[in-house]
One Martini backbone bead per residue (centre of mass of N, CA, C, O) as a GRO file, in nm:
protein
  192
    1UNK     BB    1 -18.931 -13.169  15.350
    2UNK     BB    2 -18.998 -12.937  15.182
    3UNK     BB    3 -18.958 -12.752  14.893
    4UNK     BB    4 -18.857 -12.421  14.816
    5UNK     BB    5 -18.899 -12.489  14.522
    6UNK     BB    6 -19.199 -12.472  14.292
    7UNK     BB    7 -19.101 -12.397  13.982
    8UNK     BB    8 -19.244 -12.105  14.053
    9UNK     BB    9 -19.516 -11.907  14.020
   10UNK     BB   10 -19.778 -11.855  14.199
   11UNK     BB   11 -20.141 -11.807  14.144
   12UNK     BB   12 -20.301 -12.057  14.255
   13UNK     BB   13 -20.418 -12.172  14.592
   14UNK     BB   14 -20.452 -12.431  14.859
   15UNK     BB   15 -20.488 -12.404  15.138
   16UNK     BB   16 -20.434 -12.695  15.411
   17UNK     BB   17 -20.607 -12.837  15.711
   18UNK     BB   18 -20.669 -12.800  15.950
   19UNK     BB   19 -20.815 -12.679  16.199
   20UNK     BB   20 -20.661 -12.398  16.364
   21UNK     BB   21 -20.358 -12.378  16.170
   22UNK     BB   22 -20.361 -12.104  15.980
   23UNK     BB   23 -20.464 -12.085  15.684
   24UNK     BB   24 -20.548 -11.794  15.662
   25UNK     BB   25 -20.306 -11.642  15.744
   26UNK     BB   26 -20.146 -11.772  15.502
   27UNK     BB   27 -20.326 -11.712  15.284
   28UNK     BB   28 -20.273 -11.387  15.339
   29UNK     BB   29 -20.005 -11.358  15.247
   30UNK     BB   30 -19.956 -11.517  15.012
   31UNK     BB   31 -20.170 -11.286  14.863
   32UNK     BB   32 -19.977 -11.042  14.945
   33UNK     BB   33 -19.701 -11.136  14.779
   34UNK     BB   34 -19.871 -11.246  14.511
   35UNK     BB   35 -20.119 -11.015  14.421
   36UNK     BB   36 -20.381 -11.173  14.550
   37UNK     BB   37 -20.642 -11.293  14.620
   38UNK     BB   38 -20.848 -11.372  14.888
   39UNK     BB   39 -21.036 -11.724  14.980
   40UNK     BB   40 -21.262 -11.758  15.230
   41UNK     BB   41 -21.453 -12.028  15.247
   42UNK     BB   42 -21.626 -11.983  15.511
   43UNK     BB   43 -21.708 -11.691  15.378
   44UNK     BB   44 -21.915 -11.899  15.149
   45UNK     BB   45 -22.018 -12.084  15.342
   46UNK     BB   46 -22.128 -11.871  15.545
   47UNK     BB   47 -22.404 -11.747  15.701
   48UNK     BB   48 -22.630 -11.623  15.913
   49UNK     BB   49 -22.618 -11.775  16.219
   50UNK     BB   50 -22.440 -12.052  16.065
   51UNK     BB   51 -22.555 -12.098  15.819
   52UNK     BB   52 -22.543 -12.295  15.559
   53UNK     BB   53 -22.506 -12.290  15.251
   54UNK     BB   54 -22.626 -12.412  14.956
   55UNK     BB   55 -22.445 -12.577  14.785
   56UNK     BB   56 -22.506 -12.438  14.514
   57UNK     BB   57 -22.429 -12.152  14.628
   58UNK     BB   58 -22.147 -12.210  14.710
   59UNK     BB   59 -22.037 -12.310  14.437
   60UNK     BB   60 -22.086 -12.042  14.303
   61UNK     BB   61 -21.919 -11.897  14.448
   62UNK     BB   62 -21.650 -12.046  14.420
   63UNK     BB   63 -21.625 -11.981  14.096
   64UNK     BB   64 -21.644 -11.699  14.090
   65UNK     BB   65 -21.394 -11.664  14.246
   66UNK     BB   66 -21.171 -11.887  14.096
   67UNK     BB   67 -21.150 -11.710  13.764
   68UNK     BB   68 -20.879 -11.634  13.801
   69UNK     BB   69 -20.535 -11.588  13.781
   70UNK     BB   70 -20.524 -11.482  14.094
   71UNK     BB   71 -20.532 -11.709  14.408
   72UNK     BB   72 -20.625 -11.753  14.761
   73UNK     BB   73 -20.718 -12.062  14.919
   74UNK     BB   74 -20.874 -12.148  15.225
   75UNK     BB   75 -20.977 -12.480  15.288
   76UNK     BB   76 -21.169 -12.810  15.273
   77UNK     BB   77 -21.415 -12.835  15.088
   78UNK     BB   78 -21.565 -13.115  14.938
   79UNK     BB   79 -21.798 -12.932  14.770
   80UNK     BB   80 -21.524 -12.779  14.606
   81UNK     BB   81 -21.252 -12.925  14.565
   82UNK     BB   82 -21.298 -12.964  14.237
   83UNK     BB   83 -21.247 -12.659  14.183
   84UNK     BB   84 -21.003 -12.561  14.314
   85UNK     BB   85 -20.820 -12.773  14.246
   86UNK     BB   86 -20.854 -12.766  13.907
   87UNK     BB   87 -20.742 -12.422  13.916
   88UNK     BB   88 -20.490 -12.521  14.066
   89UNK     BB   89 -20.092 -12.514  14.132
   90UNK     BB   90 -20.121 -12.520  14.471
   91UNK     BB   91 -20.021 -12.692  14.771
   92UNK     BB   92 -20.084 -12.584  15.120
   93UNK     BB   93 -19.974 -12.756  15.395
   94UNK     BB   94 -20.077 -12.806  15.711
   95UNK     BB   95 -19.903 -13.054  15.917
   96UNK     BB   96 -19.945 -13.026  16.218
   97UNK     BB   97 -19.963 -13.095  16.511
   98UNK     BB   98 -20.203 -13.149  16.713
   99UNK     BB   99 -20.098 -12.982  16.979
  100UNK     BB  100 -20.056 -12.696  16.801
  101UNK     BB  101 -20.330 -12.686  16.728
  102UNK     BB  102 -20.512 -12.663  16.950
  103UNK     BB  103 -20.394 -12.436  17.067
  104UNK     BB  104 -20.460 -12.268  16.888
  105UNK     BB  105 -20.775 -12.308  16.905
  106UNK     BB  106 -20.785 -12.173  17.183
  107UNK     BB  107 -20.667 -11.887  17.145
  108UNK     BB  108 -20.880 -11.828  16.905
  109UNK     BB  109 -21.134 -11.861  17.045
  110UNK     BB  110 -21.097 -11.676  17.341
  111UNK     BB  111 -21.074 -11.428  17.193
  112UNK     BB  112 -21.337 -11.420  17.029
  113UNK     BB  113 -21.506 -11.429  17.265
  114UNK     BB  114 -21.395 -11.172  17.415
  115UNK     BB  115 -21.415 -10.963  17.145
  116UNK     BB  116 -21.655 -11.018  16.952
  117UNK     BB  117 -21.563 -11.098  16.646
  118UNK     BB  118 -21.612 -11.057  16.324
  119UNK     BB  119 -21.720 -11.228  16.092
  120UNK     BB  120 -21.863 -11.384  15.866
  121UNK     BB  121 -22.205 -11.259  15.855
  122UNK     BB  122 -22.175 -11.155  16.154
  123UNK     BB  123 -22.091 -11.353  16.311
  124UNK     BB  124 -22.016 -11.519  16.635
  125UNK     BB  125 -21.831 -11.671  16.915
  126UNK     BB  126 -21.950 -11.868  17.167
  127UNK     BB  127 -21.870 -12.025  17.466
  128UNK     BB  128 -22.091 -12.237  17.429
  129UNK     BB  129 -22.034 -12.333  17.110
  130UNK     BB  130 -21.711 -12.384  17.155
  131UNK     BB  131 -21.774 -12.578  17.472
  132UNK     BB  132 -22.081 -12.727  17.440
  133UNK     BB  133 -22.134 -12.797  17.187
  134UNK     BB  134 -22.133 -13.127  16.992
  135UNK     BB  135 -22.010 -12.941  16.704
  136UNK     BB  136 -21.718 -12.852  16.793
  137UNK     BB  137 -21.398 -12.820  16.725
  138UNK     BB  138 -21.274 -12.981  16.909
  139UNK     BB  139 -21.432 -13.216  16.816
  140UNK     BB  140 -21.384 -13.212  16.533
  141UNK     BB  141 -21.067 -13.251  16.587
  142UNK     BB  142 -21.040 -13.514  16.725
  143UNK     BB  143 -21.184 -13.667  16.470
  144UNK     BB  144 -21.041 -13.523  16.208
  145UNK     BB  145 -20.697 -13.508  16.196
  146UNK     BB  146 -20.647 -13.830  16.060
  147UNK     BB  147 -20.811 -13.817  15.827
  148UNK     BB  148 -20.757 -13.586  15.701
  149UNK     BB  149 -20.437 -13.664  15.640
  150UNK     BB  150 -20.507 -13.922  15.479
  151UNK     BB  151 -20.708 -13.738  15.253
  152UNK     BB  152 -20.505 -13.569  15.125
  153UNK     BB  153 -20.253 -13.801  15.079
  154UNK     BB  154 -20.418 -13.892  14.859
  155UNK     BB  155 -20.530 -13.706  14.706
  156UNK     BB  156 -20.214 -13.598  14.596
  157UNK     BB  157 -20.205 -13.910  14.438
  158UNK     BB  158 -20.395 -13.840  14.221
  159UNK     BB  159 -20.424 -13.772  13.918
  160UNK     BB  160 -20.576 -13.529  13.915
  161UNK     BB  161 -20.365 -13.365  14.073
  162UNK     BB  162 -20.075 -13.381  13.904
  163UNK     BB  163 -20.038 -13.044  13.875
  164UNK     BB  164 -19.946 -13.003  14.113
  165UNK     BB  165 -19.817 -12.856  14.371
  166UNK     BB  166 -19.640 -12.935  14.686
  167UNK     BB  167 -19.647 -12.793  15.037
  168UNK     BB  168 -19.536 -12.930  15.342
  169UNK     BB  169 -19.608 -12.827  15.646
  170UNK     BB  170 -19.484 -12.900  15.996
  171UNK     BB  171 -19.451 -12.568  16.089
  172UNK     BB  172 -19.383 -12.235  16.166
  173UNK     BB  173 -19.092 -12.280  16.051
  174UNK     BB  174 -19.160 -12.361  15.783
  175UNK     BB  175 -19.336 -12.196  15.676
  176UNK     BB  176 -19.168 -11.887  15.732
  177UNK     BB  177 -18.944 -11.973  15.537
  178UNK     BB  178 -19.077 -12.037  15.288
  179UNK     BB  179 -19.184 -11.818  15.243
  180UNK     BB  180 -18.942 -11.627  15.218
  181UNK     BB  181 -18.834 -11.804  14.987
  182UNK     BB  182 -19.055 -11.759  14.779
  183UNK     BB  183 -19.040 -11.439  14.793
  184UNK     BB  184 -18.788 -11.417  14.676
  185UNK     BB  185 -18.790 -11.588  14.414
  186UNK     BB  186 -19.035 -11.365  14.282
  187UNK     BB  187 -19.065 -11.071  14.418
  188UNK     BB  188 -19.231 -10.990  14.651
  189UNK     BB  189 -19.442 -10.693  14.732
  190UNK     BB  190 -19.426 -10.834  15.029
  191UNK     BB  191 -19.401 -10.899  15.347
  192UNK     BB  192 -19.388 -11.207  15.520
   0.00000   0.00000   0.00000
């Protein structure tokens, strides 16, 4: 169980974790509650039509979204990895079981499946790429869940990031504990 207290106000965070673990929604909050930009790296890093950019375009978006004094960033990708991670103060890990990973990533999937909601650059979920595409988050999930878990876990003992707090969080409902506890810590000035 992570501590209550990490010491400190955050001012830049990196939220990680599994795909369709809920990175986005608490790293939105944590961002709402200490007063900093959201970074949505999907959307930095996704173009139109699910288009990837170019590395060096990604790169380029993520230095300077990252150059503030206060920012929460969630995603994985390992080609900004040492951008994030060099500029964070804290590493919040959503470390959820992978069952309740999966239901979460299928109610949220047939969501936008059904509202057709618009995701980063105009982008949109469908049917057919959710569900039948080779390279679908569930198959991704799937493949990437123990791998992800191991790689975090190694990274966050590399001396490179021991400046690093981090917060390893393994349910929604410590979650949302350390939130409130969190927010309390520090007077923040929206509700968790």
């Amino acid at each position: 169980m992570p501590e209550p207290s990490l010491g400190g106000p955050i001012r830049r965070a990196a939220v990680v974790g599994a795909t369709g673990c809920g990175k986005t929604v608490l790293a939105r909050r944590l961002a709402a509650a200490i007063g900093a930009p959201h970074i949505e790296l999907d959307a930095l890093h996704w173009g139109p039509h699910w288009t990837p950019r170019p590395e060096e375009v990604f790169r380029a978006l993520t230095e300077e979204a990252t150059r503030g004094e206060a920012w929460v960033a969630d995603g994985n990708y390992s080609a900004v990895r040492d951008i994030v991670w060099a500029r964070a103060d804290t590493v919040v890990w959503l470390d959820y079981p992978w069952l309740l990973i999966l239901r979460r990533l299928l109610e949220r999937t047939v969501w936008r499946c059904l509202t057709g909601e618009a995701l980063f650059s105009g982008n949109r979920e469908t049917w057919r790429a959710a569900f039948l595409a080779g390279d679908n988050l569930f198959l991704y999930l799937a493949r990437d869940y123990r791998r992800r878990r191991r790689l975090i876990s190694e990274l966050l003992r590399r001396p490179a990031h021991a400046h690093l707090r981090v917060a390893r969080l393994r349910s929604p409902e410590e979650a949302e504990g350390w939130g409130r506890t969190y927010r309390g810590e520090v007077g923040a000035r929206d509700r968790w």
